[in-house]
C-alpha positions in Angstrom: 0.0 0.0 0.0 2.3 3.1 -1.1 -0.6 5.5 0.5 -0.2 3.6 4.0 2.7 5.5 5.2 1.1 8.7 5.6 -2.0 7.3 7.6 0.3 5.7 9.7 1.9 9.1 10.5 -2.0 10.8 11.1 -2.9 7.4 13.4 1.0 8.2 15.4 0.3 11.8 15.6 -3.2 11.5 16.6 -2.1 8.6 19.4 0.7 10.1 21.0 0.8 14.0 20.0 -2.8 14.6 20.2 -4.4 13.5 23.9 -7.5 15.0 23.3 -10.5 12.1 22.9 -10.9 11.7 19.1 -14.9 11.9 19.2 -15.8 14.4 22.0 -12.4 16.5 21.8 -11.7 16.6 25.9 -8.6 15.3 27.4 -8.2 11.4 26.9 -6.9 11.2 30.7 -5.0 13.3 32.5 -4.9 17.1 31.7 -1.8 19.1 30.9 -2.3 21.2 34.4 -2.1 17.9 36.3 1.5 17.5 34.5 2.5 21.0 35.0 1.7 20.3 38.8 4.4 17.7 39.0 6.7 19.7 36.8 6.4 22.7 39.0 6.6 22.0 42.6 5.0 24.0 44.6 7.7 24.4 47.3 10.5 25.9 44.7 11.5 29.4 45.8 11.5 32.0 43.2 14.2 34.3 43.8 13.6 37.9 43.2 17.7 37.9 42.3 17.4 38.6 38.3 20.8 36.4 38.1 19.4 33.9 40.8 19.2 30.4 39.3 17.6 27.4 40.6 17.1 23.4 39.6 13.4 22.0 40.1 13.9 19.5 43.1 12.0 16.8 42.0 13.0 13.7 43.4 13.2 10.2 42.4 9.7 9.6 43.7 8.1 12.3 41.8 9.3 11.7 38.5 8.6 7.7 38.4 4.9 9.1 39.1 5.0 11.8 36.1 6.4 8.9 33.9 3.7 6.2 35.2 1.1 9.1 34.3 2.6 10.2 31.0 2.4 6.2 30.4 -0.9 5.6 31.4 -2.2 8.4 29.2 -0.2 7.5 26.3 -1.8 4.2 26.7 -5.4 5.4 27.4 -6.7 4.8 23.7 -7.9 6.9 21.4 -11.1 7.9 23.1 -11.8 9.3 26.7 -13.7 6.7 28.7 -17.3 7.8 28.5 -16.8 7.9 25.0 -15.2 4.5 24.9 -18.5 3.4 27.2 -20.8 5.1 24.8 -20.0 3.3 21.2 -18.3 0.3 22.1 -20.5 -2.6 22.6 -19.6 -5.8 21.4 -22.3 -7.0 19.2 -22.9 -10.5 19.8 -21.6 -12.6 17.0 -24.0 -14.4 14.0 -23.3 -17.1 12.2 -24.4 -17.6 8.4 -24.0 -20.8 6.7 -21.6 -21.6 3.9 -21.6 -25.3 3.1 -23.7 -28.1 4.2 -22.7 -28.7 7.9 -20.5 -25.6 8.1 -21.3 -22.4 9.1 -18.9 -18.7 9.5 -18.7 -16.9 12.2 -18.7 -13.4 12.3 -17.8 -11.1 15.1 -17.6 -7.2 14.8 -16.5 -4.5 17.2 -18.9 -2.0 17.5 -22.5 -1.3 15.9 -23.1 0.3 12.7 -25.0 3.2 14.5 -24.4 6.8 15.3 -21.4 8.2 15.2 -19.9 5.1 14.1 -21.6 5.5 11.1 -21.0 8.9 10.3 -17.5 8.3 10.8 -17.2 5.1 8.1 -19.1 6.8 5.4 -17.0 9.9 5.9 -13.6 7.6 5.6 -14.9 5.4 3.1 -16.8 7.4 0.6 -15.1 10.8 1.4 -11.4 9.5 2.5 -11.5 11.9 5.8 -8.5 10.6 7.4 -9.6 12.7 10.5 -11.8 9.5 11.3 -9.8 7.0 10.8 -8.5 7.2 14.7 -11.5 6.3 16.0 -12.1 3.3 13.8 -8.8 1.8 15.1 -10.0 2.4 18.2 -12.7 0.2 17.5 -11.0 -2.5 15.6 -8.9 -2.7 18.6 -11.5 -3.8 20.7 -11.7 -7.0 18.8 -10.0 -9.5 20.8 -7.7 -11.8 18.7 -8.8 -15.3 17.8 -8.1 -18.3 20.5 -5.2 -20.2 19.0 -4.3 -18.0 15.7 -0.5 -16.7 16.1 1.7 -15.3 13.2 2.5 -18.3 11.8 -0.3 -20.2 11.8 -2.8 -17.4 10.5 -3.4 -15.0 8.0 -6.5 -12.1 7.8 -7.9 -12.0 4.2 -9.1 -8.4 3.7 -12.6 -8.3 1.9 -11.0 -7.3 -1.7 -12.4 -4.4 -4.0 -13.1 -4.7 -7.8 -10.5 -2.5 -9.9 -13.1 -0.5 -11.2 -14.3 0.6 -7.7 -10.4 1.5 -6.4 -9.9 3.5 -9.6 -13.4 5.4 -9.1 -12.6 5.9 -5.1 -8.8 6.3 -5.6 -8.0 4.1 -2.5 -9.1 1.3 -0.6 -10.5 2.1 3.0 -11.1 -2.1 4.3 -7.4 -2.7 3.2 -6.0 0.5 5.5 -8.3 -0.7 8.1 -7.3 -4.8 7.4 -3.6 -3.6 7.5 -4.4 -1.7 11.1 -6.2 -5.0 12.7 -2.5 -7.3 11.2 -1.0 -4.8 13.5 -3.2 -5.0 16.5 -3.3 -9.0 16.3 0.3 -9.6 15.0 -0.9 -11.7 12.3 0.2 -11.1 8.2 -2.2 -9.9 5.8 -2.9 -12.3 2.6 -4.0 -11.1 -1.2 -4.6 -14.2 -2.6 -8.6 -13.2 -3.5 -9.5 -11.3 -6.1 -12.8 -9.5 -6.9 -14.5 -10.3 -10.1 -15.5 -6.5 -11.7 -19.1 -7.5 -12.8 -20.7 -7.5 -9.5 -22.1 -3.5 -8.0 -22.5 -2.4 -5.0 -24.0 -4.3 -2.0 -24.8 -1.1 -0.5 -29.2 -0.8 -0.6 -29.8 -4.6 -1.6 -32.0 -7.1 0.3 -30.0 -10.3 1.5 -31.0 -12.4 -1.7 -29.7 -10.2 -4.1 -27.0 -9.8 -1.9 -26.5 -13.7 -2.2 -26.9 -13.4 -5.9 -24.9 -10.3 -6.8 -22.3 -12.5 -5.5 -22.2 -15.3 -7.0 -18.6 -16.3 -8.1 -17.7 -12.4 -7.3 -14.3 -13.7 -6.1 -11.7 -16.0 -7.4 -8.3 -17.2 -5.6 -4.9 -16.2 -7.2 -2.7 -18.5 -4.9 -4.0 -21.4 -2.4 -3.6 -20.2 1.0 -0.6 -20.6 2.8 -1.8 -21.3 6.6 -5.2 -23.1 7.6 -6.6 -20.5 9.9 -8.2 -17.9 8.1 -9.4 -14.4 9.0 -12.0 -12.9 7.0 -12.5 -9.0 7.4 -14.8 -6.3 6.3 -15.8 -3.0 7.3 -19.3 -3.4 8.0 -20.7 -6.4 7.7 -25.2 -6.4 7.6 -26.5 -9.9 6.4 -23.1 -11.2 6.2 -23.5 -12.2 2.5 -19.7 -10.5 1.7 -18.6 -12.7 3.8 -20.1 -15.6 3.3 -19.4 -15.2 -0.6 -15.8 -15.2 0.5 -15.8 -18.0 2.9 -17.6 -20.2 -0.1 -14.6 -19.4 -2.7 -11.8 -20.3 0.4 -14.6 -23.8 1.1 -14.9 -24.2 -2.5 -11.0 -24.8 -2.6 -10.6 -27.1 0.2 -13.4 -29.4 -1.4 -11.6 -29.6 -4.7 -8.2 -30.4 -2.3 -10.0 -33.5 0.0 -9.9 -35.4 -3.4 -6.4 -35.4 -2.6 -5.4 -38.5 -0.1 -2.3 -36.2 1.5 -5.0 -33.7 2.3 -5.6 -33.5 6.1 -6.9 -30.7 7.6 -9.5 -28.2 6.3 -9.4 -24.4 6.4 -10.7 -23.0 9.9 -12.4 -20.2 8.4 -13.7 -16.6 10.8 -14.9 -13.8 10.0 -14.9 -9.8 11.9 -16.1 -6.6 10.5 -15.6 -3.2 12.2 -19.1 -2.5 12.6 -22.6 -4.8 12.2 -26.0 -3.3 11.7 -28.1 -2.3 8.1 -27.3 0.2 6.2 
């Protein structure tokens, strides 16, 4: 992703530079006057000598406590705490069938509901970068799978048609796909590719969801681990996902005809936010 770099930069700045909370605007945790409290002790004499100088006596005590603070702040998250409280609630996860006897999972972070919504349309159909801090702090919420490591996983970003990434001029679930690798510590795969003659899932009802769908993605490579992560930005009826599960099933059926075959794909799926659109 050659445009990565410079949302990397906005999400550091925005983390460490910028403590205010990312939806309301009020300090994150603890305010700058607390600091400047520990900074500047109250019992330091001022001199009234103009050539007078003097070092703050701060001992060893003191600054281990400004450190732990400056820490714990640091580390607060992108939102204050009732914010945090407000939005994210873990939506209980669905399942949706893809093959007889098997069924995906899907788990998101938060709901698709204000101002979560706002703040995905904004990123994804107007690239406003200024919300993409609060989505990570979302997709950090989700917890990473039992069991799936590094080297035994890989997340499969939900993969746009050519036509769509030329019209849009980036692609907002790999930036946030490429955020959630980081979180988990797991790699990214681009082994699916979108066929261009499906349109927009956006306003359908769940069967022509399912039908717009139909062979809408095709595998370049076979995957390289058996755990696989499926991810999308919002996720309503599931049917993305469940198309993309069916090509990743649709492979492992074709490989059982093979004797040295022994274990399937263990196929999961997580979206940023669930709810209709």
């Amino acid at each position: 992703m050659p445009r990565l770099a410079p949302y990397q930069t906005g999400i550091w700045l925005a983390e460490y530079l910028y403590v205010r909370c990312q939806l309301c605007r009020t300090y994150r945790s603890i305010p700058q006057s607390e600091l400047r409290k520990h900074a500047s002790p109250s019992h330091i004499e001022h001199s009234t000598n103009a050539s007078a100088t003097f070092e703050p006596s701060l001992n060893n005590s003191t600054f281990a406590n400004i450190r732990h603070r400056i820490s714990h702040r640091l580390n607060k998250g992108l939102l204050c705490a009732d914010c945090h409280n407000s939005i994210i609630w873990l939506p209980k996860s669905f399942e949706v069938d893809i093959a007889a006897g098997t069924s995906l999972t899907i788990q998101a972070a938060t709901y698709y509901d204000y101002p979560m919504r706002q703040a995905i349309r904004s990123f994804k159909h107007h690239e406003d970068m200024t919300k993409l801090p609060l989505l990570l702090h979302a997709i950090r919420q989700l917890p990473r799978p039992h069991g799936c490591y590094h080297n035994n996983s890989v997340i499969i970003a939900m993969p746009t048609t050519d036509q769509r990434l030329i019209k849009r001029g980036f692609d907002p679930v790999s930036i946030l796909s490429a955020q959630l690798s980081k979180h988990w510590h797991i790699p990214l795969w681009h082994g699916v590719r979108r066929i261009d003659d499906t349109i927009s899932q956006q306003g359908l009802t769940r069967a022509e969801r399912l039908s717009n769908l139909d062979s809408a993605f095709a595998l370049i490579s076979k995957p390289p681990v058996k755990r696989l992560l499926l991810f999308d930005d919002v996720s309503t009826t599931g049917a993305s996902l469940q198309a993309l599960a069916r090509a990743l099933i649709s492979t492992e059926i074709t490989e059982t005809m093979n004797p040295k075959h022994q274990n399937g794909y263990r196929v999961s799926a997580y979206a940023l936010a669930h709810g209709s659109q």
